[in-house]
Biotite code that builds the C-alpha atoms (Angstrom):
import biotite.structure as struc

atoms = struc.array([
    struc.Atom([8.433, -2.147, -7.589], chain_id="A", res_id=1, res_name="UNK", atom_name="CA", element="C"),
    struc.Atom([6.911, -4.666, -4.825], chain_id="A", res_id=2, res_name="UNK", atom_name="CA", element="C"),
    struc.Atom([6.639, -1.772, -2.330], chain_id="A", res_id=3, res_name="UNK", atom_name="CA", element="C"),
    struc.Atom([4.346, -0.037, -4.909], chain_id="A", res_id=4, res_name="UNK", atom_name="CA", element="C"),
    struc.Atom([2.443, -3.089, -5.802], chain_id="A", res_id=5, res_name="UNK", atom_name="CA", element="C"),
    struc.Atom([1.830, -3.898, -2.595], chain_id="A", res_id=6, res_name="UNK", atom_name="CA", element="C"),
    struc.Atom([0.570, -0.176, -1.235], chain_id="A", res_id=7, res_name="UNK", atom_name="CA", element="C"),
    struc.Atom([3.593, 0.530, 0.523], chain_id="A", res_id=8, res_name="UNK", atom_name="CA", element="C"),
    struc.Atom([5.215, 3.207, -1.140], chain_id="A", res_id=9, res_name="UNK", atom_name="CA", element="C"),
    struc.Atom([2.782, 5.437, -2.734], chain_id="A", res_id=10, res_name="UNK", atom_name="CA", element="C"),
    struc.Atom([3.021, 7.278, -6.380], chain_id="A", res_id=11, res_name="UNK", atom_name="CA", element="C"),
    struc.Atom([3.000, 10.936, -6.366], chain_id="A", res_id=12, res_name="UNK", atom_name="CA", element="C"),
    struc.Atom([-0.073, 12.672, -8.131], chain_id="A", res_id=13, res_name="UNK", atom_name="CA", element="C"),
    struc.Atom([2.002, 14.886, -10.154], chain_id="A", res_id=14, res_name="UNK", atom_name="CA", element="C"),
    struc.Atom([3.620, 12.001, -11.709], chain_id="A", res_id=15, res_name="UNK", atom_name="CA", element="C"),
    struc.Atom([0.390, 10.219, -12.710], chain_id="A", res_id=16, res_name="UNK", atom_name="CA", element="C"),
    struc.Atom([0.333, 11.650, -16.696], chain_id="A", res_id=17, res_name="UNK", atom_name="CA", element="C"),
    struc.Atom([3.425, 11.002, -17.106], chain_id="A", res_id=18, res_name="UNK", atom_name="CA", element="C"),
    struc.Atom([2.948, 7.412, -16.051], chain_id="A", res_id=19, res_name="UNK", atom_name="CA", element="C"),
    struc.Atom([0.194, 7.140, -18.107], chain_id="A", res_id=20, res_name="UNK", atom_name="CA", element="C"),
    struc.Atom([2.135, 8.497, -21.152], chain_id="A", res_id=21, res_name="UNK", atom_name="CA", element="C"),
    struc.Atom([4.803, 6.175, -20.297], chain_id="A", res_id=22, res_name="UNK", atom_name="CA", element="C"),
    struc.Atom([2.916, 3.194, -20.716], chain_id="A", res_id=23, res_name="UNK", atom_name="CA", element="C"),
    struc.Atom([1.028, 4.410, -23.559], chain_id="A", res_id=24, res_name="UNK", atom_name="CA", element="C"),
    struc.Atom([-2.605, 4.439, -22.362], chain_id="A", res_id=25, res_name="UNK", atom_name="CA", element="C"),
    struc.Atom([-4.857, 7.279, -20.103], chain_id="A", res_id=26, res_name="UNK", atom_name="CA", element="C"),
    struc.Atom([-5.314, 7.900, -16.853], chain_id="A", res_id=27, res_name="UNK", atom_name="CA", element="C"),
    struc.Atom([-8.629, 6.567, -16.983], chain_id="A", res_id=28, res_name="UNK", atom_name="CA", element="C"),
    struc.Atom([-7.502, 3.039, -18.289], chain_id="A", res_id=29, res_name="UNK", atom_name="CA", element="C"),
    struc.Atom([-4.700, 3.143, -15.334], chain_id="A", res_id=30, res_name="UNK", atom_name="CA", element="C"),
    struc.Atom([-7.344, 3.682, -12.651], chain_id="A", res_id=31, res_name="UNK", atom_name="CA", element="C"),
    struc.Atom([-9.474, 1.029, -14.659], chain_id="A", res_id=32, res_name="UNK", atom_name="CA", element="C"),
    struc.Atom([-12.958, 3.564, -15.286], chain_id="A", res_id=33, res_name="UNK", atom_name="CA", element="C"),
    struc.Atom([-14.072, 3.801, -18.811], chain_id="A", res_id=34, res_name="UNK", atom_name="CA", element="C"),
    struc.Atom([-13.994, 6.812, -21.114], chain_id="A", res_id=35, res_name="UNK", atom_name="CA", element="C"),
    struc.Atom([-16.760, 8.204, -21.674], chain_id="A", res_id=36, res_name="UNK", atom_name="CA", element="C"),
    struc.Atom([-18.488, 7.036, -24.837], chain_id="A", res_id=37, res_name="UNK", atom_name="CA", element="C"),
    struc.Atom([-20.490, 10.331, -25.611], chain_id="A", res_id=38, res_name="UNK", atom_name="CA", element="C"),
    struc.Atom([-18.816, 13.594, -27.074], chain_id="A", res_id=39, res_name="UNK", atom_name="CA", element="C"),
    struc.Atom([-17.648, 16.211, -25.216], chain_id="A", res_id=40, res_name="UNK", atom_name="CA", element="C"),
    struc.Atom([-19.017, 20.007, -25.954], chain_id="A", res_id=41, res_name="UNK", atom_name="CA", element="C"),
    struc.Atom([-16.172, 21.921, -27.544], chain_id="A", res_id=42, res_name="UNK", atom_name="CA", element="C"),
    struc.Atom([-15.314, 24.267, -25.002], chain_id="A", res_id=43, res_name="UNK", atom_name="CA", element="C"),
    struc.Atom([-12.640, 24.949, -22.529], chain_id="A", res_id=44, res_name="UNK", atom_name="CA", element="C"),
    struc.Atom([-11.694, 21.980, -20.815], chain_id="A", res_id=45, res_name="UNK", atom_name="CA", element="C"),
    struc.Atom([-12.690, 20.910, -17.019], chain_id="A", res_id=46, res_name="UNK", atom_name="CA", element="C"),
    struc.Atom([-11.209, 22.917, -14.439], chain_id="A", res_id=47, res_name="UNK", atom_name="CA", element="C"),
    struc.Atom([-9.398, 19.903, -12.907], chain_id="A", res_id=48, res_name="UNK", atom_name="CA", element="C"),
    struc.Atom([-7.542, 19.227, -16.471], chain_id="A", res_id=49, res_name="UNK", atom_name="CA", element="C"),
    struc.Atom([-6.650, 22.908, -16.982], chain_id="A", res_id=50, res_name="UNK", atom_name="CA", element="C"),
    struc.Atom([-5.274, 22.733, -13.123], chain_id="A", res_id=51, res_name="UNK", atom_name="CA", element="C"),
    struc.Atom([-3.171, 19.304, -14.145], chain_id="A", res_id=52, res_name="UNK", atom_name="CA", element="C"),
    struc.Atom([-1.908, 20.722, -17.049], chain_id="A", res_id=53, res_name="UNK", atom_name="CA", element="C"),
    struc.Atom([-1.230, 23.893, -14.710], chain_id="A", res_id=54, res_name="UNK", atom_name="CA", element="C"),
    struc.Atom([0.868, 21.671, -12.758], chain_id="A", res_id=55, res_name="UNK", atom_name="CA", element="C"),
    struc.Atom([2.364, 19.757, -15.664], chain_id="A", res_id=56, res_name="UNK", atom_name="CA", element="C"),
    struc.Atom([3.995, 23.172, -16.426], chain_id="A", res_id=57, res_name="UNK", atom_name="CA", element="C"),
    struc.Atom([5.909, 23.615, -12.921], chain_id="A", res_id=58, res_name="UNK", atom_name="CA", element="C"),
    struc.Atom([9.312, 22.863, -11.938], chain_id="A", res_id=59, res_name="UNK", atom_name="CA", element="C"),
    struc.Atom([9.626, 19.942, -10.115], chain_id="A", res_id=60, res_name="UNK", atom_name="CA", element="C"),
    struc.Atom([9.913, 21.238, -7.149], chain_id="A", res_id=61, res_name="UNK", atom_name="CA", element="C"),
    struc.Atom([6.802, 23.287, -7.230], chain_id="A", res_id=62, res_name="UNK", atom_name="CA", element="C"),
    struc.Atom([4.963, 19.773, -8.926], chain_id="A", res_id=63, res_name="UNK", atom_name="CA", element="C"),
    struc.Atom([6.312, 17.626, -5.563], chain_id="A", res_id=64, res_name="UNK", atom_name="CA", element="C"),
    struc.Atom([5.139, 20.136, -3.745], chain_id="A", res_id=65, res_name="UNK", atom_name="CA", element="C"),
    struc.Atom([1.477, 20.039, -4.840], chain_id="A", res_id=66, res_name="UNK", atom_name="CA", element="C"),
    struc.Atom([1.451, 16.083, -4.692], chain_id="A", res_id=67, res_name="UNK", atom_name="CA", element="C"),
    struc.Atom([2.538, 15.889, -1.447], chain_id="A", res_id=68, res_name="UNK", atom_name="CA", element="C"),
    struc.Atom([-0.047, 18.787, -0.177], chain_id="A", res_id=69, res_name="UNK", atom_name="CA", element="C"),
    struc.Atom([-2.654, 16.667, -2.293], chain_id="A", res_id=70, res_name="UNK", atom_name="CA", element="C"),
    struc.Atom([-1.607, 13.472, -1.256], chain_id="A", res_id=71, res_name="UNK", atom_name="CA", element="C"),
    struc.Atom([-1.879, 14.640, 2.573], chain_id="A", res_id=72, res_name="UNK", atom_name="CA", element="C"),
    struc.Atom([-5.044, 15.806, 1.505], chain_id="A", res_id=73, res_name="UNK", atom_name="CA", element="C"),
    struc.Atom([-6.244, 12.745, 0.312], chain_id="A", res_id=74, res_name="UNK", atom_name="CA", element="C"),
    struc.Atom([-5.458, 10.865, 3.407], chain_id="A", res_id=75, res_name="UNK", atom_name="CA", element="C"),
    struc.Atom([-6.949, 13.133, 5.588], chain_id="A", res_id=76, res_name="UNK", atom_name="CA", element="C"),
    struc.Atom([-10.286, 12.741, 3.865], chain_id="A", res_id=77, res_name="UNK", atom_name="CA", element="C"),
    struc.Atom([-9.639, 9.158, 4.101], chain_id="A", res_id=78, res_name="UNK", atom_name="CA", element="C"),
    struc.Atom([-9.412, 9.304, 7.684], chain_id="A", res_id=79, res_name="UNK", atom_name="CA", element="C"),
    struc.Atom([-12.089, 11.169, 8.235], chain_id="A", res_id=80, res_name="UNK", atom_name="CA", element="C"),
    struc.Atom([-14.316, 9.049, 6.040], chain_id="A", res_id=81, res_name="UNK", atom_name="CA", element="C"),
    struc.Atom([-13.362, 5.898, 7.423], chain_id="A", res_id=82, res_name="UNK", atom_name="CA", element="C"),
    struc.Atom([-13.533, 7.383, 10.891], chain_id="A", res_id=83, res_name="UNK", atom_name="CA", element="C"),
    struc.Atom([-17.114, 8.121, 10.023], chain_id="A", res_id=84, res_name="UNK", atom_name="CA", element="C"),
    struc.Atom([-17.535, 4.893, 8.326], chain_id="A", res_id=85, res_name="UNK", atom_name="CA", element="C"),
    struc.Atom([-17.746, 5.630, 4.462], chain_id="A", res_id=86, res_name="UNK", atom_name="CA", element="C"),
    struc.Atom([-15.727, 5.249, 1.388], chain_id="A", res_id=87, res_name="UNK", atom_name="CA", element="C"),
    struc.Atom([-14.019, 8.435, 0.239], chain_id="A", res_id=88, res_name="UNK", atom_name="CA", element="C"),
    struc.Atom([-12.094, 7.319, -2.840], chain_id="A", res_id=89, res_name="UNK", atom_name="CA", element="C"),
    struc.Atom([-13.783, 4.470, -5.300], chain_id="A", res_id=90, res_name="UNK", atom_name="CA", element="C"),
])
Protein backbone atom coordinates (compact mmCIF):
# COMPACT_ATOMS: atom_id res chain seq x y z
CA UNK A 1 0.00 0.00 0.00
CA UNK A 2 2.97 2.56 0.96
CA UNK A 3 4.58 1.99 -2.47
CA UNK A 4 1.27 3.28 -4.00
CA UNK A 5 0.83 6.06 -1.59
CA UNK A 6 3.97 7.20 -2.01
CA UNK A 7 4.10 7.16 -6.16
CA UNK A 8 6.16 4.25 -6.36
CA UNK A 9 4.21 1.64 -7.76
CA UNK A 10 1.69 2.97 -10.07
CA UNK A 11 -2.19 1.77 -10.57
CA UNK A 12 -3.09 0.49 -13.87
CA UNK A 13 -5.76 2.57 -15.89
CA UNK A 14 -7.85 -0.33 -16.62
CA UNK A 15 -8.32 -0.94 -13.05
CA UNK A 16 -9.42 2.62 -12.17
CA UNK A 17 -13.58 1.81 -12.30
CA UNK A 18 -13.24 -0.87 -10.61
CA UNK A 19 -11.43 0.95 -7.84
CA UNK A 20 -13.83 3.43 -7.86
CA UNK A 21 -16.70 0.87 -7.56
CA UNK A 22 -14.82 -0.70 -4.87
CA UNK A 23 -14.83 2.08 -2.67
CA UNK A 24 -18.18 3.16 -3.52
CA UNK A 25 -17.72 6.63 -5.06
CA UNK A 26 -16.69 7.90 -9.00
CA UNK A 27 -13.84 8.39 -10.67
CA UNK A 28 -14.24 11.94 -10.48
CA UNK A 29 -14.40 12.04 -6.56
CA UNK A 30 -11.10 9.65 -6.64
CA UNK A 31 -9.17 12.15 -8.76
CA UNK A 32 -10.81 14.90 -6.46
CA UNK A 33 -12.68 17.18 -9.66
CA UNK A 34 -16.30 17.83 -9.18
CA UNK A 35 -19.22 16.48 -11.18
CA UNK A 36 -20.61 18.51 -13.15
CA UNK A 37 -23.65 20.26 -11.71
CA UNK A 38 -25.57 20.87 -15.08
CA UNK A 39 -27.46 18.02 -17.06
CA UNK A 40 -26.13 16.16 -19.59
CA UNK A 41 -28.03 16.02 -23.23
CA UNK A 42 -29.49 12.55 -23.57
CA UNK A 43 -27.50 11.13 -26.17
CA UNK A 44 -24.82 8.62 -26.67
CA UNK A 45 -22.28 8.95 -24.20
CA UNK A 46 -18.59 10.59 -24.68
CA UNK A 47 -16.36 8.72 -26.78
CA UNK A 48 -13.82 8.24 -23.95
CA UNK A 49 -16.70 6.45 -21.69
CA UNK A 50 -17.94 4.26 -24.57
CA UNK A 51 -13.97 3.38 -25.12
CA UNK A 52 -13.70 2.56 -21.06
CA UNK A 53 -16.58 0.63 -21.07
CA UNK A 54 -15.02 -0.93 -24.41
CA UNK A 55 -12.23 -1.92 -22.32
CA UNK A 56 -14.24 -2.88 -19.26
CA UNK A 57 -15.51 -5.68 -21.59
CA UNK A 58 -11.93 -7.32 -22.42
CA UNK A 59 -10.18 -10.13 -20.95
CA UNK A 60 -7.67 -9.22 -18.76
CA UNK A 61 -5.12 -9.69 -20.72
CA UNK A 62 -6.28 -7.54 -23.53
CA UNK A 63 -7.36 -4.72 -20.44
CA UNK A 64 -3.38 -4.91 -19.08
CA UNK A 65 -2.49 -4.56 -22.25
CA UNK A 66 -4.18 -1.22 -23.00
CA UNK A 67 -3.06 0.23 -19.49
CA UNK A 68 0.27 -0.42 -19.94
CA UNK A 69 0.29 1.05 -23.75
CA UNK A 70 -1.68 4.05 -22.04
CA UNK A 71 0.29 4.31 -19.14
CA UNK A 72 3.59 4.48 -21.41
CA UNK A 73 1.70 6.91 -23.15
CA UNK A 74 1.11 9.02 -20.42
CA UNK A 75 4.66 9.23 -19.40
CA UNK A 76 5.90 9.99 -22.56
CA UNK A 77 3.74 13.09 -22.76
CA UNK A 78 4.98 13.79 -19.40
CA UNK A 79 8.39 13.83 -20.52
CA UNK A 80 7.96 15.71 -23.21
CA UNK A 81 5.99 18.34 -21.36
CA UNK A 82 8.26 18.70 -18.63
CA UNK A 83 11.16 18.63 -21.05
CA UNK A 84 9.49 21.62 -22.60
CA UNK A 85 8.60 23.02 -19.32
CA UNK A 86 4.70 22.62 -18.90
CA UNK A 87 2.25 20.61 -17.01
CA UNK A 88 0.68 17.78 -18.99
CA UNK A 89 -1.62 16.12 -16.46
CA UNK A 90 -3.56 18.50 -13.70
Amino acid sequence: MQAYESGKRRIQVAALPELARLLSTTLEKLFGQQQETTVRKRGPAPKWQQQLESIDQLPKSQQKFVAQTLDALIAQATTKASSEGREVLQ
